[in-house]
N, C-alpha and C positions, 0 to 999 in steps of 0.2 A: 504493500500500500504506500501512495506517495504522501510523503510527509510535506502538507505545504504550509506548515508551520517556520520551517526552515530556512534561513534566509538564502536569497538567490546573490547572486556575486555578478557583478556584471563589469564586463572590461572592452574599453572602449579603446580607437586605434588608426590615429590624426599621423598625417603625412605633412611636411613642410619643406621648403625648397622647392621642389620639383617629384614632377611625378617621376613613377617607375623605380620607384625605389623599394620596392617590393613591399608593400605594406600587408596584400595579401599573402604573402608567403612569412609574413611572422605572424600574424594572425593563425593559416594553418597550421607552422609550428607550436605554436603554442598551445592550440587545441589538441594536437598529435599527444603535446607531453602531459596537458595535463588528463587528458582520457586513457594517458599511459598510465595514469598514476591511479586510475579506478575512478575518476571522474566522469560525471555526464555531462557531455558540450556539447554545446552548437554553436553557429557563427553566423554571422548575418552582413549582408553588403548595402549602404546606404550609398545611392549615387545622385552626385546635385544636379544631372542633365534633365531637360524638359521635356525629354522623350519621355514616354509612358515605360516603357521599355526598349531595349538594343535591338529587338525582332526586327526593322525594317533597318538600321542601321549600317553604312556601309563599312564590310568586315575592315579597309583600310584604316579607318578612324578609329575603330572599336576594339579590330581582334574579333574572335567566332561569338557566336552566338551558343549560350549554353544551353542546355533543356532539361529541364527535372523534369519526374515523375509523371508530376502533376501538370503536365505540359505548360509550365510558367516559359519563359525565353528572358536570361537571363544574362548577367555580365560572366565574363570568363572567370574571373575569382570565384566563381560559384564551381565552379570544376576542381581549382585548390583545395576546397574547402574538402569538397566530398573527396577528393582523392588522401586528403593526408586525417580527416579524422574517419572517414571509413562508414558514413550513414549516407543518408537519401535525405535527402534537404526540400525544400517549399517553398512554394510563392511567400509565405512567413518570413523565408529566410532573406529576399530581397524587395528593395523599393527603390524609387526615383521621387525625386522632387516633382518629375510631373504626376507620375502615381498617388500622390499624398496633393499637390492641388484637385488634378479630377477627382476624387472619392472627394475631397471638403467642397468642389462646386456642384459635384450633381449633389450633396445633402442642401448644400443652399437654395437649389432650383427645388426640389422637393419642398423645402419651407421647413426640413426638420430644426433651422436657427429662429425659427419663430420673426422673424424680421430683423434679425440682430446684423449688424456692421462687421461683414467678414474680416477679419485683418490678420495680417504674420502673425501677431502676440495678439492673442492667442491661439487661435484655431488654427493654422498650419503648424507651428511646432505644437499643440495639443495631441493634433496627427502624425505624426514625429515619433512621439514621444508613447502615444498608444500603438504604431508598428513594432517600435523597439520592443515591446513587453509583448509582443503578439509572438515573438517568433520563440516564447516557452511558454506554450499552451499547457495546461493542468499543472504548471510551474513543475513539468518531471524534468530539466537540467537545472546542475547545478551550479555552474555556469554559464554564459552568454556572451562572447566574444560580438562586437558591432565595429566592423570596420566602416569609416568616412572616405566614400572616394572624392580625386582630387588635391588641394592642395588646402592649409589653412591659411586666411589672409584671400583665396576666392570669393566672389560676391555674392557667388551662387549659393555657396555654404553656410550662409549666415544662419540660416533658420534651422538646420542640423546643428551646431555646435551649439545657439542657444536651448534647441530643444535638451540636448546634451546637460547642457549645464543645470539647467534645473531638474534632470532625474537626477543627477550625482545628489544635489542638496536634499530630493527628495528621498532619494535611496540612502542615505548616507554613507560617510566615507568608509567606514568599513566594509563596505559590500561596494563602492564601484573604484576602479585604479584607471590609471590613461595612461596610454603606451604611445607616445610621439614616436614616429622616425623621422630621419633626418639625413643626410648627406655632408660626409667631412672630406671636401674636396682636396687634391692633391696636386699643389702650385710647384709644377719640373722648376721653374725657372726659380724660385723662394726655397724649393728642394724641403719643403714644407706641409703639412695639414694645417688648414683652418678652419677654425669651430666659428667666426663670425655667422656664415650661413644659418649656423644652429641656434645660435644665441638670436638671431632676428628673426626665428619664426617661433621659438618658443615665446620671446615677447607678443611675439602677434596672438598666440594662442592666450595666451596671459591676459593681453587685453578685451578679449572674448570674453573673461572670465574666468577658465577652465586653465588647471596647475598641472600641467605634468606628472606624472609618479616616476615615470619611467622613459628614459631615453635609451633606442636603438640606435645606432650609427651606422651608418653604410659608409664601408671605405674601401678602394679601391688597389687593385694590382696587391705590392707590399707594404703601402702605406697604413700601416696597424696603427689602432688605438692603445695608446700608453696611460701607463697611469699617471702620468704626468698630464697629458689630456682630459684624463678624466676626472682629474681636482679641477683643474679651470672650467671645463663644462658643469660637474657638479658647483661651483660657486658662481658662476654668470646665469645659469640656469636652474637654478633653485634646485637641484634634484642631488638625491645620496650621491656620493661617487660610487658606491657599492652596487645603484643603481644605473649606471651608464654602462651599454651592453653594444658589442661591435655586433654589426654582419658583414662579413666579411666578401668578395668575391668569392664562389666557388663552382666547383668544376659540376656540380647540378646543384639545383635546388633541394632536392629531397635531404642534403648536408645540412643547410641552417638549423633542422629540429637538436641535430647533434652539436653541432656549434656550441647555441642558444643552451646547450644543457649541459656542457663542459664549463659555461659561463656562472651557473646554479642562477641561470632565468626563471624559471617554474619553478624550482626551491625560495626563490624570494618574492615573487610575485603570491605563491600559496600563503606566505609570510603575513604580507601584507595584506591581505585580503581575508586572514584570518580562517583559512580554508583547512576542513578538518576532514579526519576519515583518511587521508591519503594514505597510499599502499605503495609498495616498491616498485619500480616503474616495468611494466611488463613488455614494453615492445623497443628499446634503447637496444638491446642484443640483436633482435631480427632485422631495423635498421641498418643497424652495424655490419652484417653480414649484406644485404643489400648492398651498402657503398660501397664493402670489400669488391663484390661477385661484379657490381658497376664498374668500377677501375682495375680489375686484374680480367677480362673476360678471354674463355679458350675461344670464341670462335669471332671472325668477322665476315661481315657480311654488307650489301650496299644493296640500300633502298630505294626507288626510282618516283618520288611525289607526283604528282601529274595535275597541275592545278593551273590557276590563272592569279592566285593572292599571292606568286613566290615572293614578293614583293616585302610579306609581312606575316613573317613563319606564325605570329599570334593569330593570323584567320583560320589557320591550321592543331590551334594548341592542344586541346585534347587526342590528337592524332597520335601528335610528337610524342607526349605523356605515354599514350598507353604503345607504342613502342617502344620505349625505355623501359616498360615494368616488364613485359614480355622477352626484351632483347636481356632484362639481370636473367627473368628465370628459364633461359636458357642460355645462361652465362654467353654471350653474344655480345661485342659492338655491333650496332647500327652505324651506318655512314649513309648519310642521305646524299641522292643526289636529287636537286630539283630540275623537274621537267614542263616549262612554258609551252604549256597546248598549244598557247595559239602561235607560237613560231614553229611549233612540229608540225604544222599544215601546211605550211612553207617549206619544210623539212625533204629532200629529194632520197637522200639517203637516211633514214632514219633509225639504222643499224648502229650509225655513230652516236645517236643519241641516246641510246638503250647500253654502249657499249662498257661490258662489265658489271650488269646490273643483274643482281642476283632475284630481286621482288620487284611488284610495282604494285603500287598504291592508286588508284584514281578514287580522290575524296569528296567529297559532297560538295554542292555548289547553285548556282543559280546562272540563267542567260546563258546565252548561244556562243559568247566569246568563249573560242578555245574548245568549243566542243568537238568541231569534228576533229583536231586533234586528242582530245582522251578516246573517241571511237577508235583511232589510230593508235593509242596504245592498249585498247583490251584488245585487237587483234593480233598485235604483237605480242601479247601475251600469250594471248592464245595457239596462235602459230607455231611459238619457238619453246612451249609445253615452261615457261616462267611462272612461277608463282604468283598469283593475283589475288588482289581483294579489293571489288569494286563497293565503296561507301553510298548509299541513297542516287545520290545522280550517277556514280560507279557501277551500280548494278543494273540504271538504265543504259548508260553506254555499252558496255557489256551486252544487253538483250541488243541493242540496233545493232552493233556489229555482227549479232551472229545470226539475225535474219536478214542482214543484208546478205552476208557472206558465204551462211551454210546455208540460210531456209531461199536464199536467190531471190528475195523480197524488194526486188529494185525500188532504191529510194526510201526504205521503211528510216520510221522517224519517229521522234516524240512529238505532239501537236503543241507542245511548249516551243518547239522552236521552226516548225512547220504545221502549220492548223490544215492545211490542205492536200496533205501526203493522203496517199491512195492506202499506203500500210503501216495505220498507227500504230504501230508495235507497243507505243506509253502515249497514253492520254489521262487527261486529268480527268480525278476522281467523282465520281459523281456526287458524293456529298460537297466536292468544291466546286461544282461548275455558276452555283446561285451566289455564292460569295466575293463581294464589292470591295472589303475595304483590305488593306492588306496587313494591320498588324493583328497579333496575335488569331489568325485565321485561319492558319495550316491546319496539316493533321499532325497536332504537337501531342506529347505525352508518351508515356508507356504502354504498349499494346501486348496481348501475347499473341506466342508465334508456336505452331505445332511444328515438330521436325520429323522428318522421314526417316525410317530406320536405312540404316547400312548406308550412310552417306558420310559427307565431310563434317556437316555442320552439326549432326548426330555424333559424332564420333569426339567431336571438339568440346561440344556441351556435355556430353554423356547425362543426358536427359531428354525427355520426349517435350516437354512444353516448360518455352522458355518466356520474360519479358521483358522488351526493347524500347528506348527512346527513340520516335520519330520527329521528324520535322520534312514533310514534303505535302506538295500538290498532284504531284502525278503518279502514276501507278504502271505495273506492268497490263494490257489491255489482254481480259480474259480470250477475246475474241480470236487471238492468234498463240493460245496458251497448246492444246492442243500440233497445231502444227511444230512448233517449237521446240516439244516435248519429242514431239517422232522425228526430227533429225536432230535427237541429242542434246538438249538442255535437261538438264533435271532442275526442275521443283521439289526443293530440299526441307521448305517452309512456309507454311500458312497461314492467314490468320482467317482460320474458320466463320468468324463471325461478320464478316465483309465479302470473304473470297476474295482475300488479297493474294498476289505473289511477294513473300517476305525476303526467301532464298532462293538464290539458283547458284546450280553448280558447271561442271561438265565435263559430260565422262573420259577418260582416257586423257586426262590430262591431270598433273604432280598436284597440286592444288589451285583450284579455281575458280571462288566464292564470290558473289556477287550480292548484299544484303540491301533493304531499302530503309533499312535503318540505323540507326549509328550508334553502333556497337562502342567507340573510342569512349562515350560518354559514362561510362560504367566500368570503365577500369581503375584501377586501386594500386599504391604503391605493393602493398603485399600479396595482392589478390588480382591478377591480370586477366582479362576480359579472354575468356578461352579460346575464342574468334583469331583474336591478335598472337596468343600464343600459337596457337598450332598452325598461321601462317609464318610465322618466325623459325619455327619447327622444322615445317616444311622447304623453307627458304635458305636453311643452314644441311639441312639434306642435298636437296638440289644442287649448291653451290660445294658438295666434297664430291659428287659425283663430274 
């Protein structure tokens, strides 16, 4: 029974300087360490843009789009989160500033404010401040990690840092702590670090209202944080010196939880926060072994992306991710090479573009740029018997090349990028065809998939019904299922309740999976999405022969 007598611990986690300093990955760490230590957490993303959500967002600006469960469409730190503390997360877990104005205008157009004068103070951070506490329903964690995206000293942020500052004074201090990051630049030409950067956004935050507990630093190459740094940061910045905590460059991400815990970060953050009950930290060994199996691996292998965002490997992040947890467990480098569809159209030779390449990847995407080059590489896949795994638009390319190719379907197409093709091989689904507006519209969420005994994707799941995060419009067209089938596609997977195509394979070929759902968003640092491994599997086979 849950004890919600209890008090909740809430920790909040403000970026300064400049973005990309990894705010979400000390957040994930932290939840990593303290759920190591028999804690229940969650984490939740506050972001100041006026989009309702990143769903229509262009992947350049944003990096991918994430998708829970619950088919929310979310920011990429929603993918950190669930990767390094290991739960299924919710629309709960994130919002936007446009999110928290819509929900307060349509209660105004309603009259639920009785005529009252909408204003920031109160009603928008009112709303603020009731998401924050929404995202532990029946109060079951015991913490709540609330990362702020952006920068502090933004204009956009104002109404989050004040909404902020009055649950601290509400909650009080023993139940909430602030985690600043910050960046301690590294002047070649002064052959120097300097904390000014740091000291003028913790002022900014200070003037908000809101005191630091705890400073991160991000520092770069070998320029480490000394103790001599961190008496002057702790006394220009109000904070312990015992409390200033480096992050350091490092050679992956998935290292900062261990970092962070060489530094006794979660030893003193539990400190302060007065956090009881903790246990000896159960997952710091498996970790450890992780980095090991990461940096010493027996086998290499080179992976062939096949996209049109190579531009900005973050449109691709959950990809990268669960390639890495599959390439530790089976002790494997990955070496990527990225492949520009739409120069392979152009492409005369396209053997030199393949050459060397042990897998190929074509991953999810949107628009006709660059498509009939991935068509051109699930046939090269195909052809030269290469291990493949086609993601959502992956698994459509895949069907068109091989009704173009085996079923002699001249011209078969998706009607996304041809509405007037004689052989729609994928057309849009019929619960989408009445649908106007474009965000949150798809067929987003978790669906199940039945699998076919004695197949690949059987064989990789070792279970008959599985469930998937989707995010698409169009579908494999039953109408040419049948033919497809009889010159050799298999139908690996279902979803019985639509008569969808999930999975396709095909026969006589090392591996060659095609799914219309995206598998990458369900992988785990410990626990790697079985899909991804047993392509990896298969592609370190392939590559000794």
């Amino acid at each position: 029974m849950i004890n919600n007598k209890r008090e909740i611990k809430y920790i909040y986690v403000f970026g300064g300087v400049l973005s990309g300093l990894g705010k979400g990955i000390v957040a994930s760490s932290l939840g990593y360490l303290l759920k190591s230590k028999g804690y229940k957490v969650t984490i939740q993303k506050l972001d100041p843009y006026l989009n309702v959500d990143p769903g229509t967002m262009n992947p350049y600006q944003h990096g991918e789009v994430f998708v829970l469960d619950d088919g929310s469409e979310t920011d990429l730190d929603l993918g950190h989160y669930e990767r390094f503390i290991d739960v299924n997360l919710s629309s709960k877990n994130t919002t936007s500033s446009g999110r928290v104005y819509w929900d307060v205008l349509e209660r105004e157009r309603r009259g639920d404010y009785l005529g009252e004068t909408i204003q920031v103070i109160p009603h928008i951070t009112d709303e603020i401040k009731k998401k924050i506490l929404s995202a532990n329903p029946r109060k079951k964690y015991d913490v709540v990690i609330t990362e702020v995206g952006g920068t502090v000293g933004d204009i956009e942020g104002q109404p989050f840092y004040e909404a902020i500052r009055q649950l601290i004074l509400e909650q009080g201090k023993n139940n909430s702590l602030v985690i600043h990051t910050t960046l301690l630049p590294y002047i070649n030409a002064a052959a120097e670090i300097k904390t000014k950067p740091t000291q003028h956004s913790v002022m900014r935050l200070r003037e908000i209202g809101i005191e630091p507990d705890i400073l991160v630093c991000r520092t770069e190459n070998d320029a480490h944080l000394t103790d001599k740094l961190k008496v002057k940061l702790g006394l220009f910045c109000n904070v312990e010196q015992s409390h200033v905590f480096e992050s350091p460059d490092v050679e992956t991400i998935y290292e900062i939880p261990l970092v962070l815990y060489k530094q006794n970060f979660d030893k003193i953050i539990s400190k302060e926060l007065k956090l009881k009950g903790g246990k000896r930290h159960s997952n710091i060994a498996l970790l450890n072994k992780f980095i090991n199996n990461y940096k010493n691996p027996k086998h290499d292998i080179t992976i062939a992306i096949c996209g049109k965002y190579n531009g900005l490997q973050d449109a691709y992040k959950s990809i990268l991710e669960a390639l890495i947890h599959a390439g530790v467990h089976n002790n494997t480098k990955i070496n990527l090479k990225w492949i520009d569809t739409e120069k392979l159209e152009s492409n005369k030779n396209i053997n030199n573009s393949f050459h060397n390449v042990d897998g190929i990847i074509i991953p999810g995407g949107f628009g006709y740029r660059g498509i009939e080059g991935k068509i051109l590489s699930s046939k090269y896949a195909r052809e030269n018997k290469i291990p493949f795994l086609g993601i959502c638009l992956g698994l459509q390319c895949a069907v068109i090349d091989f009704a173009r190719n085996v079923c002699n379907l001249k011209n078969a197409n998706s009607t996304e990028f041809n509405n007037r093709t004689k052989n729609p091989v994928i057309d849009i689904m019929h619960t989408q065809k009445s649908v106007k507006i474009k965000g949150a519209s798809m067929r987003l969420g978790s669906y199940p998939c039945d699998l076919t005994s004695q197949t690949k994707a059987r064989s990789a799941y070792k279970k008959f019904k599985v469930n998937e995060r989707h995010r698409h419009r169009y579908e494999v067209n039953n109408k040419f299922k049948k033919q497809l089938e009889k010159n050799g596609l298999v139908v690996s997977g279902v979803n019985k309740d639509l008569d969808l195509v999930e999975i396709i394979e095909l026969k006589n070929h090392p591996w060659f999976v095609g799914v219309q759902f995206h598998p990458e968003l369900k992988s785990r640092i410990l626990n790697p999405h079985p899909l991804f491994n047993d392509f990896i599997a298969s592609t370190v086979t392939f590559k000794k022969k």
